[in-house]
VEXTI-199008 format. One record per residue: residue number from 1; x, y, z of N, C-alpha, C in turn. Coordinates in steps of 0.1 Angstrom, whole numbers, plus 5000, padded with zeros to 4 digits. Layout:
// VEXTI-199008
+-----+--------+---------+------+---------+----------+-------+--------+---------+------+
:   i : n_east : n_north : n_up : ca_east : ca_north : ca_up : c_east : c_north : c_up :
+-----+--------+---------+------+---------+----------+-------+--------+---------+------+
: NUM :      X :       Y :    Z :       X :        Y :     Z :      X :       Y :    Z :
...
+-----+--------+---------+------+---------+----------+-------+--------+---------+------+
//
This chain:
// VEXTI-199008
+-----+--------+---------+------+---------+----------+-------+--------+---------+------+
:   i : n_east : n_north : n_up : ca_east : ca_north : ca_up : c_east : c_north : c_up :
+-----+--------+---------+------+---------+----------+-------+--------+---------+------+
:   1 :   6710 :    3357 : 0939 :    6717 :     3344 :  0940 :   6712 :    3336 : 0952 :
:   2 :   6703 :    3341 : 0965 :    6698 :     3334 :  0969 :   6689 :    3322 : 0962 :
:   3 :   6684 :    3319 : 0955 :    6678 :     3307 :  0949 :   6684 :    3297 : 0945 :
:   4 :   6699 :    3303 : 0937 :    6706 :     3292 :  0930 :   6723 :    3290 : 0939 :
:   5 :   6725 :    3281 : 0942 :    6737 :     3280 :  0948 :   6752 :    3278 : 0938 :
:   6 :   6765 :    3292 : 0939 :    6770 :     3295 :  0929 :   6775 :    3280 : 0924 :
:   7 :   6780 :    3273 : 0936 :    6785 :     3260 :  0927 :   6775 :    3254 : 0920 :
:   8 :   6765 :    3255 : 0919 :    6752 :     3248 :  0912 :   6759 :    3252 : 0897 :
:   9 :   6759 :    3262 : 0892 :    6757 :     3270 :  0884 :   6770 :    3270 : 0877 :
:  10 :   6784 :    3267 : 0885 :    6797 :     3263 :  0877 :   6796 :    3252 : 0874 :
:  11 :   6788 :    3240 : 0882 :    6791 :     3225 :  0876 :   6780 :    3228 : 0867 :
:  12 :   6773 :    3231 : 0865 :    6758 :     3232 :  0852 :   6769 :    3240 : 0840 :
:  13 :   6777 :    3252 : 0839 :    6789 :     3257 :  0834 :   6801 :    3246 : 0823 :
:  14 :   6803 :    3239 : 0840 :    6814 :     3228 :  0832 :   6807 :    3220 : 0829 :
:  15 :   6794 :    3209 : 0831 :    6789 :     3201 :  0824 :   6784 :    3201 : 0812 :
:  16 :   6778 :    3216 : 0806 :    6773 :     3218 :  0792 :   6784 :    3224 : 0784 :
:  17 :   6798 :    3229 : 0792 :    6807 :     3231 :  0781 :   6804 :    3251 : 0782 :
:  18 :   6794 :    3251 : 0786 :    6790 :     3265 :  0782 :   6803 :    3274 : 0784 :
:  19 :   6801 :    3287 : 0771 :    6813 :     3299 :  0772 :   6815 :    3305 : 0786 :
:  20 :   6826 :    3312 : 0790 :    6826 :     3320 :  0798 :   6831 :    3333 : 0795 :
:  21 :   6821 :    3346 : 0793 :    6821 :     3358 :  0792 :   6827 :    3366 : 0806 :
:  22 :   6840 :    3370 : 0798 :    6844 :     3381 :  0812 :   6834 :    3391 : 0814 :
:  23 :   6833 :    3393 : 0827 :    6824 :     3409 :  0831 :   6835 :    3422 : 0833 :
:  24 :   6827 :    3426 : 0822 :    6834 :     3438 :  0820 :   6832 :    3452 : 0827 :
:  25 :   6823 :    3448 : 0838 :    6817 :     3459 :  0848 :   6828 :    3464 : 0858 :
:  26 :   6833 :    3480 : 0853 :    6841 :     3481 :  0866 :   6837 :    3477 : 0879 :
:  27 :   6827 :    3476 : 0882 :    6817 :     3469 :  0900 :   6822 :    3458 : 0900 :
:  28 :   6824 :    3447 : 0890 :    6826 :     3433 :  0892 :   6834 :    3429 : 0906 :
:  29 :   6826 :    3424 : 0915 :    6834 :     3419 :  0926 :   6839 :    3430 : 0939 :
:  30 :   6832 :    3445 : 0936 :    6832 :     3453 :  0946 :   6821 :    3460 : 0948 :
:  31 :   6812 :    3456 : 0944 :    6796 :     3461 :  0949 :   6790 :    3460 : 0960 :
:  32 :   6781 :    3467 : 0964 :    6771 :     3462 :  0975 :   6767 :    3452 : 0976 :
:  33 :   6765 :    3445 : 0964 :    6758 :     3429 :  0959 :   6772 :    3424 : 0967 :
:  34 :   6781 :    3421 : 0958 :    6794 :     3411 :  0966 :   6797 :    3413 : 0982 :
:  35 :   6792 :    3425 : 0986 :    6797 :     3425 :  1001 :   6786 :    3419 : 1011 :
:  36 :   6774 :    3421 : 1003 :    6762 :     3413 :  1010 :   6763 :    3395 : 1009 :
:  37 :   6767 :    3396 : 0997 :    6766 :     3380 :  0991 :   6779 :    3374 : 1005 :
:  38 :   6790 :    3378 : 1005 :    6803 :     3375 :  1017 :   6796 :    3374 : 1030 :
:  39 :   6788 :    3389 : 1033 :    6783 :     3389 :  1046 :   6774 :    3376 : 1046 :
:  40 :   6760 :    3375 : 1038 :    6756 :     3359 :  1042 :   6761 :    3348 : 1043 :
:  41 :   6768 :    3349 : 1033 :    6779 :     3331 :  1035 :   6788 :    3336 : 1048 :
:  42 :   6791 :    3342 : 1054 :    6801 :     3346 :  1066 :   6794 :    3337 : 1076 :
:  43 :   6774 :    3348 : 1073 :    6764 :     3345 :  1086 :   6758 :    3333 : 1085 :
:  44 :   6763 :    3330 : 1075 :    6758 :     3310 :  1072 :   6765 :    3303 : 1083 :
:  45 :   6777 :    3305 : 1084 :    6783 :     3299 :  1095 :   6780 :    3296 : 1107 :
:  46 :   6777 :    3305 : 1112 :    6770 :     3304 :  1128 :   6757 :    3301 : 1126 :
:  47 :   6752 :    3307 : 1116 :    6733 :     3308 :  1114 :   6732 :    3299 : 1100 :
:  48 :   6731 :    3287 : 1102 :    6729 :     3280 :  1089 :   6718 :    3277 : 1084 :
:  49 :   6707 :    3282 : 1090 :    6694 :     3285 :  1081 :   6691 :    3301 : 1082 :
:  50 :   6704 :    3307 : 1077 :    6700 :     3322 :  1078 :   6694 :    3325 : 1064 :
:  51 :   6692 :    3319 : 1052 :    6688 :     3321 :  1036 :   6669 :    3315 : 1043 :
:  52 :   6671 :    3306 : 1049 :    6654 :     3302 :  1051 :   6646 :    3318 : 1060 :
:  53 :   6657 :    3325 : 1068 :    6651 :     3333 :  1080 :   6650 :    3347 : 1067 :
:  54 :   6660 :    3350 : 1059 :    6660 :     3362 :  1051 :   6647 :    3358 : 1042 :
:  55 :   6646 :    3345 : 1036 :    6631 :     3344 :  1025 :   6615 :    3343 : 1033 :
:  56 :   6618 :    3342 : 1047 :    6608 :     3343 :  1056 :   6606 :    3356 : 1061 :
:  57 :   6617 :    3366 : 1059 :    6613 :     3382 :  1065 :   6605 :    3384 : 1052 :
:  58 :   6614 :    3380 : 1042 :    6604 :     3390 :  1026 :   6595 :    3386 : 1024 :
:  59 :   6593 :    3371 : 1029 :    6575 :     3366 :  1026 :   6566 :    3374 : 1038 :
:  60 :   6574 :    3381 : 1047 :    6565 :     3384 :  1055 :   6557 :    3398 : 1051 :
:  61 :   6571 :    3404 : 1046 :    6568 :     3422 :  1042 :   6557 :    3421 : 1030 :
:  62 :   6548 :    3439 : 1034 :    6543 :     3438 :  1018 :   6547 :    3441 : 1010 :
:  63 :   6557 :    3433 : 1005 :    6567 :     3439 :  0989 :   6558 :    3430 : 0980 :
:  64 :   6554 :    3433 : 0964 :    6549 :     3430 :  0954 :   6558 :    3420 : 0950 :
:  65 :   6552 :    3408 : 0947 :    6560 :     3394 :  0943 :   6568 :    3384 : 0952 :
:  66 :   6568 :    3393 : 0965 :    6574 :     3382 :  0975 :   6563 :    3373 : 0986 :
:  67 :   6550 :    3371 : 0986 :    6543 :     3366 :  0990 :   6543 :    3350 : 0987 :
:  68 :   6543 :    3345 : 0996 :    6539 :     3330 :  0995 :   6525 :    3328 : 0990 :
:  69 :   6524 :    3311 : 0985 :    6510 :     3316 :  0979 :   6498 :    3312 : 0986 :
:  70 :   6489 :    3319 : 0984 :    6478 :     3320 :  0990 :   6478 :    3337 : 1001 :
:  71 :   6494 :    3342 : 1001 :    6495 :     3351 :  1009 :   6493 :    3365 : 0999 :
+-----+--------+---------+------+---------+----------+-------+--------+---------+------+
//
Protein backbone atom coordinates (compact mmCIF):
# COMPACT_ATOMS: atom_id res chain seq x y z
CA UNK A 1 0.00 0.00 0.00
CA UNK A 2 2.89 2.15 -0.17
CA UNK A 3 2.10 3.16 -3.85
CA UNK A 4 -1.46 3.80 -3.56
CA UNK A 5 -2.84 6.09 -0.84
CA UNK A 6 -5.88 4.20 1.11
CA UNK A 7 -8.07 7.27 0.58
CA UNK A 8 -7.23 7.13 -3.14
CA UNK A 9 -8.74 3.89 -3.40
CA UNK A 10 -12.15 4.63 -1.25
CA UNK A 11 -12.90 7.67 -3.36
CA UNK A 12 -12.03 5.47 -6.73
CA UNK A 13 -14.56 2.86 -4.46
CA UNK A 14 -17.28 5.51 -4.04
CA UNK A 15 -16.90 7.10 -7.39
CA UNK A 16 -17.35 3.80 -9.60
CA UNK A 17 -20.09 2.53 -7.19
CA UNK A 18 -17.78 -0.47 -6.97
CA UNK A 19 -19.01 -3.63 -4.43
CA UNK A 20 -17.63 -3.98 -1.15
CA UNK A 21 -16.52 -7.55 -0.25
CA UNK A 22 -16.08 -8.28 3.57
CA UNK A 23 -12.61 -9.92 4.34
CA UNK A 24 -13.18 -12.82 5.67
CA UNK A 25 -9.49 -13.36 6.88
CA UNK A 26 -9.25 -14.07 10.56
CA UNK A 27 -5.82 -11.54 10.25
CA UNK A 28 -7.98 -8.79 8.89
CA UNK A 29 -6.71 -5.76 10.75
CA UNK A 30 -4.25 -7.67 13.22
CA UNK A 31 -1.32 -8.62 11.16
CA UNK A 32 2.12 -7.63 10.79
CA UNK A 33 0.94 -5.85 7.60
CA UNK A 34 -1.60 -3.56 9.74
CA UNK A 35 0.91 -2.84 12.55
CA UNK A 36 3.50 -1.76 10.05
CA UNK A 37 1.04 0.07 7.91
CA UNK A 38 -0.01 2.23 11.73
CA UNK A 39 3.75 2.30 12.57
CA UNK A 40 4.44 4.33 9.09
CA UNK A 41 1.54 6.69 9.11
CA UNK A 42 2.49 7.21 13.03
CA UNK A 43 6.33 7.88 11.58
CA UNK A 44 4.80 10.16 8.79
CA UNK A 45 4.22 12.52 11.47
CA UNK A 46 7.44 13.59 12.49
CA UNK A 47 9.21 12.09 9.26
CA UNK A 48 7.02 13.24 6.37
CA UNK A 49 9.08 12.02 3.66
CA UNK A 50 9.55 8.70 5.54
CA UNK A 51 7.60 6.52 2.32
CA UNK A 52 10.40 8.54 -0.09
CA UNK A 53 13.36 7.36 2.58
CA UNK A 54 11.73 3.49 2.89
CA UNK A 55 11.56 3.46 -1.44
CA UNK A 56 15.10 4.77 -1.41
CA UNK A 57 16.50 1.97 1.20
CA UNK A 58 14.81 -0.73 -1.30
CA UNK A 59 16.14 0.94 -4.46
CA UNK A 60 19.25 0.76 -2.76
CA UNK A 61 19.36 -3.05 -1.64
CA UNK A 62 20.01 -5.99 -4.10
CA UNK A 63 16.47 -7.21 -3.94
CA UNK A 64 15.12 -8.50 -7.53
CA UNK A 65 12.56 -5.87 -8.93
CA UNK A 66 13.31 -3.06 -6.59
CA UNK A 67 15.98 -1.22 -8.68
CA UNK A 68 15.49 2.05 -10.24
CA UNK A 69 16.05 2.05 -13.79
CA UNK A 70 19.14 1.92 -15.30
CA UNK A 71 20.05 0.48 -11.76
Amino acid sequence: MLYVKEAMIVKLVETWELPIVKNTCPMNGVSKREEIKDLIETLGIEYPDIKTKIFGAMQRMPLKGWQTEGG
